[in-house]
MIVEX-686469 format. One record per residue: x, y, z of N, C-alpha, C in turn. Coordinates in steps of 0.02 Angstrom, whole numbers, padded with zeros to 5 digits, always signed. Example, Ala and Ser with C-alpha at 12.3 -4.5 7.8 and 13.67 -1.06 7.14 Angstrom:
REM MIVEX-686469
+00660-00284+00390+00615-00225+00390+00660-00165+00390/+00642-00112+00354+00684-00053+00357+00645+00002+00394/
This chain:
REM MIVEX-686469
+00945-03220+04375+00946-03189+04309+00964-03239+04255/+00942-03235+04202+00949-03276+04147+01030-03260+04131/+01060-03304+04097+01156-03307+04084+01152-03273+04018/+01173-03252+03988+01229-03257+03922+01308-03266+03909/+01304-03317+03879+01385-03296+03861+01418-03295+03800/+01437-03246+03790+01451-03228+03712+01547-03247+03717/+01540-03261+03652+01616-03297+03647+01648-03256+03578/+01680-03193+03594+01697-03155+03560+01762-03194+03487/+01771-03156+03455+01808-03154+03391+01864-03115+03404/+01859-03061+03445+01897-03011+03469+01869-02969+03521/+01911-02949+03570+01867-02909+03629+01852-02829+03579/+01765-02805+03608+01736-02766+03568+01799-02701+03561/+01807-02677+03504+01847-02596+03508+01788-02548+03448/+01731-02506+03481+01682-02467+03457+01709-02411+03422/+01766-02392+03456+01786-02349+03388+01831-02341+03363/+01867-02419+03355+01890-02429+03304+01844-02440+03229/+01795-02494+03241+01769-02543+03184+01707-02546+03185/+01667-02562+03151+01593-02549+03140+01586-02636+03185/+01610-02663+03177+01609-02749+03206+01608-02718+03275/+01662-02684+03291+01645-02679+03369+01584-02630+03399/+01571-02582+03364+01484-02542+03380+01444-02599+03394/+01447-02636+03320+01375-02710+03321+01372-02737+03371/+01464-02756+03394+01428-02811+03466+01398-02752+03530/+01435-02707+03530+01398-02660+03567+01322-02653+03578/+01288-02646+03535+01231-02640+03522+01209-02722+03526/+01215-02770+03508+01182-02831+03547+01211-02849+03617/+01253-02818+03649+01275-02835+03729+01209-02788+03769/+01207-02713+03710+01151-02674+03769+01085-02695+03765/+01075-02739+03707+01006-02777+03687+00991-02839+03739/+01049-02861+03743+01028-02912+03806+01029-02871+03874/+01079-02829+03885+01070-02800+03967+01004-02792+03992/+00970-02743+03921+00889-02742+03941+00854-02776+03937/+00859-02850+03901+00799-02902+03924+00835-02957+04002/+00897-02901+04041+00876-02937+04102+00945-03005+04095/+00977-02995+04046+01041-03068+04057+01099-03028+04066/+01107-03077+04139+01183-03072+04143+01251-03088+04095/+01276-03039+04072+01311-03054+04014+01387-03087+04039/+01418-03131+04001+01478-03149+04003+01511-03158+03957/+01570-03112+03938+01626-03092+03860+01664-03155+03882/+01700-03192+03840+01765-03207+03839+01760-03224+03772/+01838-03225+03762+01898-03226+03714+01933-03251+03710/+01970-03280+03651+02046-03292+03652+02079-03238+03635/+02057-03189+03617+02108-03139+03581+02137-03100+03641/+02192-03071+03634+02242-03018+03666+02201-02959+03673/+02187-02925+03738+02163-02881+03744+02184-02805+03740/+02156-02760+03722+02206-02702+03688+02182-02641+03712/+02213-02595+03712+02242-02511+03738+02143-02497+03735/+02116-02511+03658+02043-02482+03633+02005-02534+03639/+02011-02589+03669+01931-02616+03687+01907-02576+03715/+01813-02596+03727+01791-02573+03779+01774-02579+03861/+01758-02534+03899+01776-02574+03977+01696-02602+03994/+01718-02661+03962+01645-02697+03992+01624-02715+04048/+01667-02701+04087+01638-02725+04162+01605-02657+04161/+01633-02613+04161+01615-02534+04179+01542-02528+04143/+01546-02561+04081+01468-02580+04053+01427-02618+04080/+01453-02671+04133+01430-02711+04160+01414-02770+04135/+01454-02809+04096+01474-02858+04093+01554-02892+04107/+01531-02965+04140+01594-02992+04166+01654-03015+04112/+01713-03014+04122+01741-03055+04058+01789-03097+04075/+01802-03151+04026+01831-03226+04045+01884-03215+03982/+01951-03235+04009+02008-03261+03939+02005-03350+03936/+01987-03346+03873+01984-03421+03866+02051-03441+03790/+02061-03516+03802+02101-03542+03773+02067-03592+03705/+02085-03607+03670+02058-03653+03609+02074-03712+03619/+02055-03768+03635+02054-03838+03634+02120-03857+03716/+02069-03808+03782+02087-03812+03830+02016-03841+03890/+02026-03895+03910+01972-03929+03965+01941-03879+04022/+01994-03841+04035+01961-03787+04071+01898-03739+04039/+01889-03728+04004+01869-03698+03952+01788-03740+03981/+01782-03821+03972+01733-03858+03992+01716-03814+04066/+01730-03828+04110+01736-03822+04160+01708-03764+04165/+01733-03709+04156+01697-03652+04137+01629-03645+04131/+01624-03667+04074+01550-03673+04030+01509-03708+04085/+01520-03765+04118+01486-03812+04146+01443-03770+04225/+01512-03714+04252+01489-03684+04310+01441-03641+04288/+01466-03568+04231+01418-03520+04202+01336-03554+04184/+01351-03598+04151+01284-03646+04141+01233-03574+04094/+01258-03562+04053+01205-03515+04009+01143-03542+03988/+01096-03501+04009+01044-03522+03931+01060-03505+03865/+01093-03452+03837+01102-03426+03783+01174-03394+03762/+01207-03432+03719+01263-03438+03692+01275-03382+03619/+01310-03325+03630+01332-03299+03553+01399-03335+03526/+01396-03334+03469+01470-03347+03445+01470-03292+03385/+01533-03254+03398+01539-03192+03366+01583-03228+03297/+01545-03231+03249+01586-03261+03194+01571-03334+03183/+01591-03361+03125+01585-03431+03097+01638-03461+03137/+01707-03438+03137+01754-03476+03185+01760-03495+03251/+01713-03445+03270+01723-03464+03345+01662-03506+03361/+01613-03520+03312+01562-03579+03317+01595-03645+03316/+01630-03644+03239+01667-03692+03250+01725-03734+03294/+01735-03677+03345+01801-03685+03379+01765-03713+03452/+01687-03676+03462+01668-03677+03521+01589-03721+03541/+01580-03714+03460+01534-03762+03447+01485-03812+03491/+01551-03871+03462+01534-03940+03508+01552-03924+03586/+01570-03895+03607+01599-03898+03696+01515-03874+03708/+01481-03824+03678+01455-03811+03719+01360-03844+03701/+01375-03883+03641+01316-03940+03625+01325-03981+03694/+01393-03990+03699+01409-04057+03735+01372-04045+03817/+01380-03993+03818+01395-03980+03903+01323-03926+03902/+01279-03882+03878+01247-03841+03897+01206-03860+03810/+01194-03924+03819+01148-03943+03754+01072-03895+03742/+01036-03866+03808+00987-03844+03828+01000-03760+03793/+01060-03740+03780+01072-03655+03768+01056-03637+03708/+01014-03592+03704+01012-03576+03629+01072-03532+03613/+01082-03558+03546+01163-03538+03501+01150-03493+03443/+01166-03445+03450+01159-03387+03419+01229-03367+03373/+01218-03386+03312+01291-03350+03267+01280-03286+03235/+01336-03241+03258+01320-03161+03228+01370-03167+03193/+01360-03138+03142+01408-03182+03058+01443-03102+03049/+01412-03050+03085+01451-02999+03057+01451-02972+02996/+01488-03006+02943+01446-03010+02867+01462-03090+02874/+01447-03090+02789+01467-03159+02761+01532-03169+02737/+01576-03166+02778+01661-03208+02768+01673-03235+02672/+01633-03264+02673+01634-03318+02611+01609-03259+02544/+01571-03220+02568+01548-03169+02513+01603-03119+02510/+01636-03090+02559+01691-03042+02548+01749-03049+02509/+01746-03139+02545+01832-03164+02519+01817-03194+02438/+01763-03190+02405+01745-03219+02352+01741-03162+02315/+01721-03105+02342+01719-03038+02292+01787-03000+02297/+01818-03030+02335+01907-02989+02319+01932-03033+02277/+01935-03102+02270+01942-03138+02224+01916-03143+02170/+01843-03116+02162+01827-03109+02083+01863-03047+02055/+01856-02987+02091+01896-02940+02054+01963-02937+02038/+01982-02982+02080+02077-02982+02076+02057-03024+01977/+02014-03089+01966+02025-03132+01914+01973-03100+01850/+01907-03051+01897+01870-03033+01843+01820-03083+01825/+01789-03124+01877+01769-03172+01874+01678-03151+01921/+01645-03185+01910+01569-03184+01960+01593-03201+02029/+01574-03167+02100+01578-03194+02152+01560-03232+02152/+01491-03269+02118+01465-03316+02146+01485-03381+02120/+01533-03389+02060+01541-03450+02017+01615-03463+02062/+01653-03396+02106+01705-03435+02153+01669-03467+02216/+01617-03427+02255+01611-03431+02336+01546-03499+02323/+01515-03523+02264+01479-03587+02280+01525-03659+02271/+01592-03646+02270+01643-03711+02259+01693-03699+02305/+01688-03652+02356+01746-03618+02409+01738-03663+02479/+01790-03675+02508+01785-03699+02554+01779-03653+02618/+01785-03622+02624+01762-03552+02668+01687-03563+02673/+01641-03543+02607+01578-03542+02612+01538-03613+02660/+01571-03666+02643+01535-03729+02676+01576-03724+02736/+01611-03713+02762+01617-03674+02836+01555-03639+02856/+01551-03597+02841+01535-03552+02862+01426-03564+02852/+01424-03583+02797+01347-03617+02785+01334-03652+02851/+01387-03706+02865+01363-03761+02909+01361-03739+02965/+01385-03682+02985+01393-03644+03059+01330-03607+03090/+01299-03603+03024+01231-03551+02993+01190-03623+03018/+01194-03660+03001+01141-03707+02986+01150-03750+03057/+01201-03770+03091+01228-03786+03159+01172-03759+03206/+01174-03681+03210+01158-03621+03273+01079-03641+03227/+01047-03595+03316+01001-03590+03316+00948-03547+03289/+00977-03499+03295+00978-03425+03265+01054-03424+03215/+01042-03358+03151+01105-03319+03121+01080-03265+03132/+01109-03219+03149+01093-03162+03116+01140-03121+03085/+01094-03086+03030+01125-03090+02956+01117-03006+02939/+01161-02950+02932+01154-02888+02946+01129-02860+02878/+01136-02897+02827+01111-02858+02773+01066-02912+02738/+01007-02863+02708+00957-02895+02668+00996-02922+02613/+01036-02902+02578+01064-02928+02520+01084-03018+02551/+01113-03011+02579+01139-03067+02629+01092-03114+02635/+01052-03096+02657+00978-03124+02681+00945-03152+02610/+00972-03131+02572+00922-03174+02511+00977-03222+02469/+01042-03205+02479+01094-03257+02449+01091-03307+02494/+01082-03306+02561+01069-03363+02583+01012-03419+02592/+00955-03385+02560+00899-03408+02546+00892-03439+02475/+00901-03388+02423+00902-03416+02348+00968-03458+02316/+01027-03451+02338+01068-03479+02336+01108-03555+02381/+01078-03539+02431+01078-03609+02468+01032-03642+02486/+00983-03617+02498+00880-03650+02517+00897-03643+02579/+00931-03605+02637+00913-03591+02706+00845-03582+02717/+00825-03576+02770+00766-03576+02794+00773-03521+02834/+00704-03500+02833+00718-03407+02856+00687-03432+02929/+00670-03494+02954+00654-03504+03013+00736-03492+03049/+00789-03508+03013+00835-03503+03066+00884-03448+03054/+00871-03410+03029+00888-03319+02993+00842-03267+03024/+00879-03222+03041+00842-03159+03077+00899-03092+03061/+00866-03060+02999+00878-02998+02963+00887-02962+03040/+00937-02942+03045+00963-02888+03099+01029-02830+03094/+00994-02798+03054+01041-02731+03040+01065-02684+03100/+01111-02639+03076+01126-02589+03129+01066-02569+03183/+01052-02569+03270+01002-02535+03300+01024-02458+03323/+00987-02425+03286+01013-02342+03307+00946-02328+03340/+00972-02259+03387+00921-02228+03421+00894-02173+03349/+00826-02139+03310+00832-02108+03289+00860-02046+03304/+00877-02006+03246+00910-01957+03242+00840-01897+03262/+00849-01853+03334+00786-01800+03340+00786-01750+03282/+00753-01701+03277+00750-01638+03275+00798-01594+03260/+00808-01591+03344+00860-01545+03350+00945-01599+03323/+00934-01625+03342+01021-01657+03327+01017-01631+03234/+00949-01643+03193+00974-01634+03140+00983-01565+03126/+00950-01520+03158+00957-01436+03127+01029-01436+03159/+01056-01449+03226+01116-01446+03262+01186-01466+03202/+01165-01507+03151+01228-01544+03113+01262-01486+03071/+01323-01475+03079+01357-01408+03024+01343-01413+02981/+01323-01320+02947+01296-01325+02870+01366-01340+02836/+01322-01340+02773+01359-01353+02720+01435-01299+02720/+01421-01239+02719+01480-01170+02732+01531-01191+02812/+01480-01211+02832+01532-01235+02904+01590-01287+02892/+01595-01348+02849+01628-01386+02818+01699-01393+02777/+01722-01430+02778+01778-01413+02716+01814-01478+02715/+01830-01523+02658+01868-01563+02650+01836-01629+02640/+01885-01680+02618+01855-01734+02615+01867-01784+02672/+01841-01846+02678+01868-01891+02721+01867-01944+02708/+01913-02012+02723+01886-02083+02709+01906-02085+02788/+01886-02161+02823+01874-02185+02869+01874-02272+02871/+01916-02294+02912+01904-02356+02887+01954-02398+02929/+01951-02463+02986+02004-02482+02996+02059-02531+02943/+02102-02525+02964+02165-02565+02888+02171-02623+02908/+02139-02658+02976+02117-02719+02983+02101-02767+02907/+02066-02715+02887+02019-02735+02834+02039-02715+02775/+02052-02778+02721+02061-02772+02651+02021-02747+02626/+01969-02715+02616+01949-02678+02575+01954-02598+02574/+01976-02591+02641+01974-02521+02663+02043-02513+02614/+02100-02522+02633+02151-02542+02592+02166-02525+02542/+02123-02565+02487+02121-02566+02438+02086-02488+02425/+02014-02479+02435+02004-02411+02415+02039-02355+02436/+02084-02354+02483+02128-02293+02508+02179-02300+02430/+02185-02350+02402+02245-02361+02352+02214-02327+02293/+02139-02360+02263+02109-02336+02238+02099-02254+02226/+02097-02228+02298+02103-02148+02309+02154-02112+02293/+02200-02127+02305+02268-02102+02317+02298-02101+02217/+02291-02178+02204+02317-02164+02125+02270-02140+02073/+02215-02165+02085+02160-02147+02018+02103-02084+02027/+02071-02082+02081+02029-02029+02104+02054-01951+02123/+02084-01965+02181+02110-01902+02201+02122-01852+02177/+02195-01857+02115+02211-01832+02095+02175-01797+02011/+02128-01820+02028+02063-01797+01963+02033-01741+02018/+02017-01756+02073+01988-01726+02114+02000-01648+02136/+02080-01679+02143+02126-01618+02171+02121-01562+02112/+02142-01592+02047+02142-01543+01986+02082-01517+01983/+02005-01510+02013+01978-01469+01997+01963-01429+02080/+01983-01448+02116+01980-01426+02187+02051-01412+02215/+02073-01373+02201+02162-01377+02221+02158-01358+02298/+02109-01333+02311+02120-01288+02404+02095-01345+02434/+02061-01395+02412+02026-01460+02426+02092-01517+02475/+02082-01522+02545+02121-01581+02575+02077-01672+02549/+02111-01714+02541+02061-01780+02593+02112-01836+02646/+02087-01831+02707+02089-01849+02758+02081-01904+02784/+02139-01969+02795+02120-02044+02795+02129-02052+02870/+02094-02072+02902+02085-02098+02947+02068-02170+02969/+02093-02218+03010+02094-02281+03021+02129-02307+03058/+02101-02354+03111+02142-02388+03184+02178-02452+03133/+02255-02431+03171+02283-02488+03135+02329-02497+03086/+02349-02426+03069+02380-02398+03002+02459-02446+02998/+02482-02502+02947+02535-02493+02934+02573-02447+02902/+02652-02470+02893+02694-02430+02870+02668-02395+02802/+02632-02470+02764+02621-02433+02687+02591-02376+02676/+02526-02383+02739+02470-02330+02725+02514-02273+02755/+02533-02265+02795+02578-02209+02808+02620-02181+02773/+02653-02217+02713+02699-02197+02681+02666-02144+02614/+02578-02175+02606+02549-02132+02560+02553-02048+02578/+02577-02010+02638+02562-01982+02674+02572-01909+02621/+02560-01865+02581+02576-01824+02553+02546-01760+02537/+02567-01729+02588+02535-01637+02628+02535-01625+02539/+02595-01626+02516+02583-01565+02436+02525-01589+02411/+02494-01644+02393+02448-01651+02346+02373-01664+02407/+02383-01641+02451+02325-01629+02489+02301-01694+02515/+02352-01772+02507+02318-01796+02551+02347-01837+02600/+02293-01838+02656+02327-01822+02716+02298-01899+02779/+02374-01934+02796+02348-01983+02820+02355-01968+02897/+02327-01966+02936+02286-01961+02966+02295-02020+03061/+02288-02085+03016+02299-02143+03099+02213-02121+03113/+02239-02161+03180+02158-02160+03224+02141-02118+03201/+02087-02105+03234+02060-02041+03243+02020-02047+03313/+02024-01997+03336+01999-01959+03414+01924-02007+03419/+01893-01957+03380+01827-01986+03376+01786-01973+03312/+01750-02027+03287+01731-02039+03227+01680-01979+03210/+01649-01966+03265+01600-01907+03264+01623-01830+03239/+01672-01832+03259+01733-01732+03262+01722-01753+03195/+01755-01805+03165+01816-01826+03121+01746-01788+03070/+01694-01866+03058+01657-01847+03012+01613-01759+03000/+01590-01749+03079+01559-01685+03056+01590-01632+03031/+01656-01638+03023+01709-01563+03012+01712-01562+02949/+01715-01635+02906+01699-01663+02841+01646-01634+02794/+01663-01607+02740+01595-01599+02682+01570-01659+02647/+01624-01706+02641+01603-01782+02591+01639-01823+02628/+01606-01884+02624+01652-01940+02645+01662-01974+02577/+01729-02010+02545+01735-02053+02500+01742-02122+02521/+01722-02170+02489+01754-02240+02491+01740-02276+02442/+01792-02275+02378+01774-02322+02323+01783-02418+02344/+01739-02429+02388+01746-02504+02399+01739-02546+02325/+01779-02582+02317+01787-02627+02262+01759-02719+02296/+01765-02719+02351+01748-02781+02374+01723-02782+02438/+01686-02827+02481+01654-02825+02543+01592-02853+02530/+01570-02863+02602+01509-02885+02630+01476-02830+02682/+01427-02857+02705+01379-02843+02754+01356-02775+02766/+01388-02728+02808+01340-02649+02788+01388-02627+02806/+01412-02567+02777+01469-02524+02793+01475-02464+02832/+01491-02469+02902+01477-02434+02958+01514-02371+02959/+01560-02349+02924+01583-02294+02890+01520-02252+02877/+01447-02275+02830+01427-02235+02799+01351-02221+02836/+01348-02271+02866+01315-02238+02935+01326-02204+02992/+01390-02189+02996+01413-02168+03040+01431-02077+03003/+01437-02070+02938+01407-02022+02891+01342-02002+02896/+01297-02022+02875+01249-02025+02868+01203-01987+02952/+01231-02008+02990+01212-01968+03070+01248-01899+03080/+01304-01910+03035+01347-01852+03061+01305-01802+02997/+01277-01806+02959+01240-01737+02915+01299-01743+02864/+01344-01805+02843+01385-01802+02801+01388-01832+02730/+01379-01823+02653+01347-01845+02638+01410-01893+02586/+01404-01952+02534+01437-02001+02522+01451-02009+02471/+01501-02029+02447+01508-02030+02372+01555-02113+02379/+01520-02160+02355+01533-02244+02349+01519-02286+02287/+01509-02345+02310+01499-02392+02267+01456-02439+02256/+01435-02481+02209+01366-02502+02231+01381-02546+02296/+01448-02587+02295+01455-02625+02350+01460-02579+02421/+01493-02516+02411+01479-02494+02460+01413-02501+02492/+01376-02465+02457+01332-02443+02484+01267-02492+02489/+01288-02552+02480+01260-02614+02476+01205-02619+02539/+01144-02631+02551+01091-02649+02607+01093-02579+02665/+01089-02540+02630+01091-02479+02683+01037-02435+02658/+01027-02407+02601+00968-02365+02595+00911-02403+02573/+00909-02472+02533+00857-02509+02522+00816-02455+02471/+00744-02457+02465+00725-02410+02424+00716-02319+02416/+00775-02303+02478+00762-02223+02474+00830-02217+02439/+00815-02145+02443+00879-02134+02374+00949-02104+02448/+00997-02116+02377+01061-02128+02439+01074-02077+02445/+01132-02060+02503+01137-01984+02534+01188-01976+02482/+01185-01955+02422+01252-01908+02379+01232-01974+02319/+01321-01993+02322+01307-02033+02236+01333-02109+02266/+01316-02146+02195+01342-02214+02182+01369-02219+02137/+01438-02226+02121+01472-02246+02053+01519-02270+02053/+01540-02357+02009+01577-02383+02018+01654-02346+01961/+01630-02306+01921+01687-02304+01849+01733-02240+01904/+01777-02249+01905+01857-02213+01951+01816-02116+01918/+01841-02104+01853+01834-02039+01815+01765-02006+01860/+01713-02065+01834+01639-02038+01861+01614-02030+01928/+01663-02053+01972+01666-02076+02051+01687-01993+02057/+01748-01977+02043+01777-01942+02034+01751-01843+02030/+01726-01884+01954+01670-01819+01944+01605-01797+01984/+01572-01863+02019+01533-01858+02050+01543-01823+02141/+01598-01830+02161+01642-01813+02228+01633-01723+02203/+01685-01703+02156+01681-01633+02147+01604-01605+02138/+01563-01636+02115+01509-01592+02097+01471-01592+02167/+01464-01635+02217+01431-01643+02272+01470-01600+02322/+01541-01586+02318+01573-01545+02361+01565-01473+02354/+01543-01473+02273+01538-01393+02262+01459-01360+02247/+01406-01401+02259+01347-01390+02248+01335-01389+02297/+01321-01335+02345+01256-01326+02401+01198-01359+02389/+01161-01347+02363+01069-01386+02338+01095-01461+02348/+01127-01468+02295+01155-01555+02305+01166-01577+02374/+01200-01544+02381+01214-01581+02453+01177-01569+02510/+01135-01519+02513+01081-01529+02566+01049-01581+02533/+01014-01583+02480+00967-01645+02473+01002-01711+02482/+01065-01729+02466+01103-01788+02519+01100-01790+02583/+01103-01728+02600+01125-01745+02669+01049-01763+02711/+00991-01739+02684+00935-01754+02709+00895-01823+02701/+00935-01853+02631+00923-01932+02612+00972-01980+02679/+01029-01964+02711+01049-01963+02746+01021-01973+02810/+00990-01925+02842+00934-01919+02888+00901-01972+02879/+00848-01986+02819+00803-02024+02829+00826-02083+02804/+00882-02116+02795+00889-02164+02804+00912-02201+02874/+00931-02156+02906+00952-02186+02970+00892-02180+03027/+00833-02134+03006+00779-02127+03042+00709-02178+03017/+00718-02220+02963+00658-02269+02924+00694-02341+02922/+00771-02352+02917+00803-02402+02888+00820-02429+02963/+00844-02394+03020+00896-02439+03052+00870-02438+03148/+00812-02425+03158+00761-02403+03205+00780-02470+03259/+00804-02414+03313+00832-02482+03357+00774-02518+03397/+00721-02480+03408+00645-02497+03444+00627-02576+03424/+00598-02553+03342+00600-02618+03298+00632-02644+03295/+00695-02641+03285+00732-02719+03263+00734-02751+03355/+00759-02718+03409+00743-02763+03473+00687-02782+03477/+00633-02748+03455+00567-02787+03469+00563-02853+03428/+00589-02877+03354+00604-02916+03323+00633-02973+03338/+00694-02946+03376+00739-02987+03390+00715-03015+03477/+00677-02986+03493+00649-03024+03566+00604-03073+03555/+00565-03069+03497+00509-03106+03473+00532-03194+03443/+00607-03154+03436+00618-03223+03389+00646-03251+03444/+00700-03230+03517+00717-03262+03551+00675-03319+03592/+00616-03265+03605+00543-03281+03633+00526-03359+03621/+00510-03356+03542+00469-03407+03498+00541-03464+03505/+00585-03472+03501+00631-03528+03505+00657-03551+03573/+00643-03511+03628+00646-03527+03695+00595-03573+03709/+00540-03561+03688+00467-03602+03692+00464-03660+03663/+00483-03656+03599+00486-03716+03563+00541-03745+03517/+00617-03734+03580+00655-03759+03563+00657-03839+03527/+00616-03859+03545+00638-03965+03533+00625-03940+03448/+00541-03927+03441+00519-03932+03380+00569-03871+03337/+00598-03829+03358+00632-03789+03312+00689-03821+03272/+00709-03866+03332+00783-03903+03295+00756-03970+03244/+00685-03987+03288+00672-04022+03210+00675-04004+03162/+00624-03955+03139+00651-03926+03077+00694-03917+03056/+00734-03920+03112+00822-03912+03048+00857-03991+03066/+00844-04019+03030+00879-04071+03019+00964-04078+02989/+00955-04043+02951+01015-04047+02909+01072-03995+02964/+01049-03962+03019+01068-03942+03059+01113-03996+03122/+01059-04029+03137+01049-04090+03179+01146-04133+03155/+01101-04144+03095+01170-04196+03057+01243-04153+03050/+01243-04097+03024+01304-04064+03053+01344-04058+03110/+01285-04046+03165+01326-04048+03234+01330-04116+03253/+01312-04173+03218+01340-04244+03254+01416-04254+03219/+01400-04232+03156+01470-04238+03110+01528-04209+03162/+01519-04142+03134+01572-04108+03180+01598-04118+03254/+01534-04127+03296+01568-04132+03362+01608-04215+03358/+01608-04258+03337+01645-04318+03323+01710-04291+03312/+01727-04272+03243+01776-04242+03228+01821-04205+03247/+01762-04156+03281+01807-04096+03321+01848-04127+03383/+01793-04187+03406+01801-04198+03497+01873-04226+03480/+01880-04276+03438+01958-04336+03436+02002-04264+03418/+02000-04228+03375+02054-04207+03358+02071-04150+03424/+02015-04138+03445+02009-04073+03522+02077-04131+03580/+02037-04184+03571+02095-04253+03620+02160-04240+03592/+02160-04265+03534+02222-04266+03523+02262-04192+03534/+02264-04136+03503+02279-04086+03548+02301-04088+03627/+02246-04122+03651+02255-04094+03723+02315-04128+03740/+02327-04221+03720+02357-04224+03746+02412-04232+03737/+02419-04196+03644+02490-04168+03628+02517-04111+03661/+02478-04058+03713+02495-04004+03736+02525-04030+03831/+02491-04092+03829+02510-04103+03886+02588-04127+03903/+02617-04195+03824+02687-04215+03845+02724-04158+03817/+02697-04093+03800+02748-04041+03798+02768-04021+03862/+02710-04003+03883+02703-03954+03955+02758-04018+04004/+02771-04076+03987+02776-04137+04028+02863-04123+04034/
């Protein structure tokens, strides 16, 4: 059987984080073209990963700038290498140019790192993302990691063209790969609770993540309570793996809102839901919250960043509005309009049944594996500026990887 070995960011947790569904969905993309899969990590493994052996893949704990690690790599002998993230390219990079030069290297960027951390920073100063993240040192990380691998793949079209018009990537080594869903049948959609079956609001979101964060804050001081005053019997319901003390401390039954922690399962959570909110103020890549809405017959009230590379040209399930008052106003009128909200909730439907078609995008994504398996030599010609990166780096990386090692050794000594 052909190898894979994917070199995680974190071992997958599916329902916690929309990051962990994604790798989900490219581990079952390879099971069916036939590769033996192999996870490892450095990260600490936890209560909510998933049981991948039980999925049937093997998994390895690996160390950062540890020889064994070689050794490893050298027995597995992959053809085809993921690196989940820009960091763990960089971290894992050169070991495995060095030793399994023959593997094609695949970076799943997840979003763009450099676009998220540039748009929490413009809004904190009020500034263009783009006049911080083209002078950021994050971004040329993270470019060169892009430009390193053989493949990126890049989950949102928006994405997909900042890295084209803004840096001159080459779409030979970019492959647009959004969420793969099974469509939604028939029956699952007449099956979704009506509108009368419903009640309340919800956000969703792990607190991993600064932006989730931030819009729970957003909710809690500026929205809500516009909300509440015209909906007083009205709850909203935060849910999220990961909750610190702070978010807990928002916790307040009198004014209806109600925090929540995990949740069981994202599915109960959302269908019991009439609206989902999330005023995102900052982020990247596609927001798995609102697809995960969007299946459940639930319909959305966001932001343009929210709702950023997800409906493309159909109209969105509920509203888009960035102004707090009008966000606001727009939540109550979609909660209390029947008509409205079936016609969301059916924009809904067909975005997850036209936009995110798991058939196509694997058929896509086999085509491109296909075409660079074949003509690996000439592919990496074309990327030259690729070429010159990974000589840079693995130099760099290798002395300072030495030195490490064998500062770890007169410790251990």
């Amino acid at each position: 059987m052909k190898k894979l070995l994917v070199i995680g960011y974190v071992w997958p947790e599916p329902d916690s984080s929309a990051a962990g569904r994604r790798m989900m969905q490219l581990l079952e993309f390879f099971l069916a073209e036939n590769y033996q899969i192999t996870f490892a990590s450095t990260a600490h493994k936890t209560a909510f990963m998933a049981n991948l052996e039980e999925f049937g893949v093997s998994t390895e704990e690996i160390k950062v700038n540890d020889p064994e690690f070689d050794r490893f790599l050298y027995k597995l002998n992959p053809e085809v290498v993921l690196f989940d993230r820009f960091m763990i390219e960089e971290q894992f990079g050169w070991r495995v140019e060095k030793i399994c030069p023959d593997a094609i290297k695949i970076l799943d960027t997840e979003d763009l790192h450099f676009l998220r951390d540039a748009r929490m920073e413009a809004q904190k100063r009020q500034l263009s993302a783009k006049s911080i993240y083209m002078d950021a040192d994050l971004t040329k990380r993270e470019i060169a990691a892009i430009y390193r691998s053989d493949l990126s793949l890049i989950i949102s079209e928006v994405e997909m063209e900042i890295l084209k018009s803004d840096f001159g990537i080459d779409e030979n080594v970019l492959l647009y790969l959004p969420f793969m869903l099974n469509p939604l049948s028939e029956e699952e959609i007449q099956q979704s609770p009506s509108f009368k079956e419903r009640k309340d609001f919800v956000f969703i979101g792990t607190f991993k993540h600064k932006p989730n964060w931030n819009a729970v804050l957003q909710l809690k001081h500026h929205i809500w309570p516009i909300i509440r005053e015209n909906l007083p019997e009205a709850e909203l319901h935060i849910y999220g793996s990961y909750p610190t003390q702070k978010v807990l401390d928002l916790h307040d039954p009198k004014s209806g809102f109600l925090v929540k922690g995990r949740a069981g399962s994202v599915f109960q959570v959302m269908k019991k839901a009439k609206v989902c909110l999330a005023p995102l103020q900052f982020g990247a890549g596609l927001k798995g919250k609102f697809i995960d809405a969007m299946r459940c017959g639930t319909p959305c009230v966001t932001t343009n960043i929210g709702a950023e590379g997800i409906a493309g040209e159909t109209n969105w399930s509920g509203f888009i509005e960035d102004e707090k008052r009008l966000f606001a106003e727009k939540a109550v009128l979609l909660y209390s309009n029947q008509r409205i909200w079936k016609k969301a909730q059916s924009n809904g439907f067909s975005i997850i049944n036209t936009r995110f078609s798991k058939q196509k995008f694997e058929n896509i994504f086999h085509q491109n594996l296909q075409e660079i398996k074949e003509n690996l030599v000439s592919h990496r010609k074309l990327n030259f500026t690729g070429a010159m990166l990974r000589h840079h780096l693995h130099r760099s990386t290798y002395f300072m990887s030495k030195y490490i090692q064998e500062k770890n050794k007169k410790t251990a000594d």
